[in-house]
N, CA, C and O atoms as a DFTB+ gen file, in Angstrom:
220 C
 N C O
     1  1      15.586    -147.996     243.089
     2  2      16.582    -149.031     242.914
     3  2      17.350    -148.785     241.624
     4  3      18.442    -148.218     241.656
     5  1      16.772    -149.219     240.445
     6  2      16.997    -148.707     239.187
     7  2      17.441    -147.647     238.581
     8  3      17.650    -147.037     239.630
     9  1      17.798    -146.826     237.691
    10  2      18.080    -145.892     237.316
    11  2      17.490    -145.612     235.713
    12  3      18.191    -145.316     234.745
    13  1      15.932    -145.801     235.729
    14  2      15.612    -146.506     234.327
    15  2      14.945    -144.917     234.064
    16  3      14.370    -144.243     234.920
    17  1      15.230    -144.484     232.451
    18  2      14.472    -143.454     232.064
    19  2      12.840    -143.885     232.034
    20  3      12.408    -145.022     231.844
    21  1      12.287    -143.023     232.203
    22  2      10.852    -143.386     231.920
    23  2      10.472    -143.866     230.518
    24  3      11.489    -143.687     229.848
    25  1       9.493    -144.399     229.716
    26  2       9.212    -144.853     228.915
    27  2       9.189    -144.114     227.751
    28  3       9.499    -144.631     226.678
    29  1       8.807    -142.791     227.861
    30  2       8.302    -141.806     227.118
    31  2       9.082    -141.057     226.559
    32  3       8.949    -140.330     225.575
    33  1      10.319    -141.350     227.546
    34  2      11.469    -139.940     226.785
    35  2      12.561    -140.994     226.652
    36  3      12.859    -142.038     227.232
    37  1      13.132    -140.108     225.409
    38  2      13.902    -140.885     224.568
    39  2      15.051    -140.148     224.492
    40  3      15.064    -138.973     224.125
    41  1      16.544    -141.113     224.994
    42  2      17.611    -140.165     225.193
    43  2      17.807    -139.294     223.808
    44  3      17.171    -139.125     222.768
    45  1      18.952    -138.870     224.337
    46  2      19.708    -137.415     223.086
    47  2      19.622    -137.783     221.417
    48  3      19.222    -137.139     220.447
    49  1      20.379    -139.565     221.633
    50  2      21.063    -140.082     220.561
    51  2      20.055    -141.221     220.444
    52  3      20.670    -142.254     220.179
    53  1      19.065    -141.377     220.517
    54  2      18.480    -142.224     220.430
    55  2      17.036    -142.681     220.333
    56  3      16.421    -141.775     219.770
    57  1      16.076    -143.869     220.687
    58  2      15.103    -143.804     220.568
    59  2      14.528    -144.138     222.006
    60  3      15.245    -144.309     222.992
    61  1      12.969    -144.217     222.005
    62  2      12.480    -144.351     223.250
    63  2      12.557    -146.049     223.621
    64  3      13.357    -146.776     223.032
    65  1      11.896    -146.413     224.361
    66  2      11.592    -147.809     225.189
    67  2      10.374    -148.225     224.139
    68  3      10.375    -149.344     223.625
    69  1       9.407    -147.318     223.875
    70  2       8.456    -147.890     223.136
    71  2       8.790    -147.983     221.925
    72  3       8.270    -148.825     221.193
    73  1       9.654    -147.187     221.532
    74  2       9.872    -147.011     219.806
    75  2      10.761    -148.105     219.757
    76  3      10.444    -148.793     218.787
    77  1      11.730    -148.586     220.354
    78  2      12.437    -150.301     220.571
    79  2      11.859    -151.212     220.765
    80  3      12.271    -152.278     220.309
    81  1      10.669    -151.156     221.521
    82  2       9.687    -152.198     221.997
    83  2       8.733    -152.775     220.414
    84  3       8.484    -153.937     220.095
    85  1       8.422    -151.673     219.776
    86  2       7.886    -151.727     218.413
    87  2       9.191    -152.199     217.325
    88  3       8.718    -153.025     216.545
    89  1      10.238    -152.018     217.110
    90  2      11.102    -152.173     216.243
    91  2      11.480    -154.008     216.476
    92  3      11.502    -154.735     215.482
    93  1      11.694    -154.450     217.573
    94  2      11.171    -155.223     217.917
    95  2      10.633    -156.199     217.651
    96  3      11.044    -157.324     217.367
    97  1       9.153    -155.537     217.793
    98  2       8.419    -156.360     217.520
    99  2       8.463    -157.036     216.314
   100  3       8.440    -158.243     216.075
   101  1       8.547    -155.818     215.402
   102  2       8.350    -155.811     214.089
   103  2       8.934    -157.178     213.793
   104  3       8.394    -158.275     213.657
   105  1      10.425    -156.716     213.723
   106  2      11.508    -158.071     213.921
   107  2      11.238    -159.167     213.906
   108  3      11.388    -159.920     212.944
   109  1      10.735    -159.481     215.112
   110  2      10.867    -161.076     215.325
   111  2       9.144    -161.455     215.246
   112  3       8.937    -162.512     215.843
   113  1       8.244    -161.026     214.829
   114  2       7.049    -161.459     214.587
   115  2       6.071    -161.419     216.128
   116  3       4.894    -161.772     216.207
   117  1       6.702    -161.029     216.973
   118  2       6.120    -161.050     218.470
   119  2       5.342    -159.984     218.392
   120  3       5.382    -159.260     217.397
   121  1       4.351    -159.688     219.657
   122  2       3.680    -158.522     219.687
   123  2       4.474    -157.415     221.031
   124  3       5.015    -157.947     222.000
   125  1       4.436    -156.214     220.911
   126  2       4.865    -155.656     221.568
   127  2       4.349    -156.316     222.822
   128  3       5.403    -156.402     223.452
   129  1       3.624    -156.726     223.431
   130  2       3.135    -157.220     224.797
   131  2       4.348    -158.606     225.002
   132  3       5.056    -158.688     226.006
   133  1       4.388    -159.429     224.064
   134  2       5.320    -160.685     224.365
   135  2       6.641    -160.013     224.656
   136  3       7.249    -160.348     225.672
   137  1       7.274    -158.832     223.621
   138  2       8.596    -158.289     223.227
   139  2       8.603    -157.980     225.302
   140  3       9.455    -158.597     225.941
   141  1       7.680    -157.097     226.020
   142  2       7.944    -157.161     227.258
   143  2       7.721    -157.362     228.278
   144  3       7.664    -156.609     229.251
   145  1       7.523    -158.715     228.142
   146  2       7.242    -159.656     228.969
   147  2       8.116    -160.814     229.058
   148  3       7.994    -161.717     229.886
   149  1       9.043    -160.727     228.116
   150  2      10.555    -161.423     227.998
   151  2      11.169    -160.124     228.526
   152  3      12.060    -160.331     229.350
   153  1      10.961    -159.059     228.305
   154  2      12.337    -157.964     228.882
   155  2      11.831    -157.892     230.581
   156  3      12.561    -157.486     231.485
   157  1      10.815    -158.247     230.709
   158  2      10.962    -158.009     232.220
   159  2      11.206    -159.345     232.945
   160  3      11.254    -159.295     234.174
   161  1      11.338    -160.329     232.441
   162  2      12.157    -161.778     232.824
   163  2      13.494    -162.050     232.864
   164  3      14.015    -162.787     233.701
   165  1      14.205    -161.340     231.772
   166  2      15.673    -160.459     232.096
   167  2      15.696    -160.091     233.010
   168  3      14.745    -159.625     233.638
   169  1      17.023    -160.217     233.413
   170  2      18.180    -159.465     234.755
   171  2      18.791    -158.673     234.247
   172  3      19.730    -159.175     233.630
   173  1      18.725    -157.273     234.160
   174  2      19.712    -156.712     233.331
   175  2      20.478    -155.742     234.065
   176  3      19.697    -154.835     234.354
   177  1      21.655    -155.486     234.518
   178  2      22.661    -155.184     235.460
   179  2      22.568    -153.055     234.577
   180  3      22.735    -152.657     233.424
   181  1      22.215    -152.278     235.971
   182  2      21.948    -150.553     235.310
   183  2      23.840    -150.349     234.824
   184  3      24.793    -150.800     235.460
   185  1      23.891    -149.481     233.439
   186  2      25.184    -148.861     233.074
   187  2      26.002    -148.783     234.335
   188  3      27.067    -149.389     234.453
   189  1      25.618    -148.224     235.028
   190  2      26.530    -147.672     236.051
   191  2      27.438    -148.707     237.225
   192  3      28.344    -148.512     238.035
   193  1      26.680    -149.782     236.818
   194  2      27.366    -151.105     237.231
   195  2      27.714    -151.787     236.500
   196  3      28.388    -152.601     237.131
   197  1      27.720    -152.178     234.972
   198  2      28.752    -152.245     234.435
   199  2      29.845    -152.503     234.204
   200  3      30.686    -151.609     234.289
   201  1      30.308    -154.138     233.738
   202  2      31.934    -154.057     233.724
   203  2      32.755    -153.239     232.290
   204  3      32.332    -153.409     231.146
   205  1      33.650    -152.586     232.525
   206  2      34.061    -151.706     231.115
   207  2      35.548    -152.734     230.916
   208  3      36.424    -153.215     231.635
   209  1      35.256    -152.705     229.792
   210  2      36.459    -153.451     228.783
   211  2      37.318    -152.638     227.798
   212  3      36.925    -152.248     226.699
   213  1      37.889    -152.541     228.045
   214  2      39.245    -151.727     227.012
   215  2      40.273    -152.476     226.533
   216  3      41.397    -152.748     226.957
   217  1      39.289    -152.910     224.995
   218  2      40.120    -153.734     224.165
   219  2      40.841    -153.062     223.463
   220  3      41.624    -153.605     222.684
């Protein structure tokens, strides 16, 4: 359905799912387990569907 990288690999420019999941955490005082368990209660629409804006 999805088009989701796996957890483990972390694009070109960027970081992984877990290394966000931890940054995160850090953040807002949650534990990585709460941080996704709110992200999987999100609806979150894949890039490729996407509305693009050209302000």
């Amino acid at each position: 359905m999805s088009q989701e990288q796996p957890r483990e690999d972390a694009p070109e420019d960027g970081i992984s799912m877990d290394e966000l999941t931890e940054v995160l955490a850090d953040a807002t005082g949650e534990t990585p387990e709460e941080i996704e368990r709110g992200a999987e209660a999100l609806d979150f629409d894949p890039p490729s569907e996407a509305t693009v804006l050209d302000e």
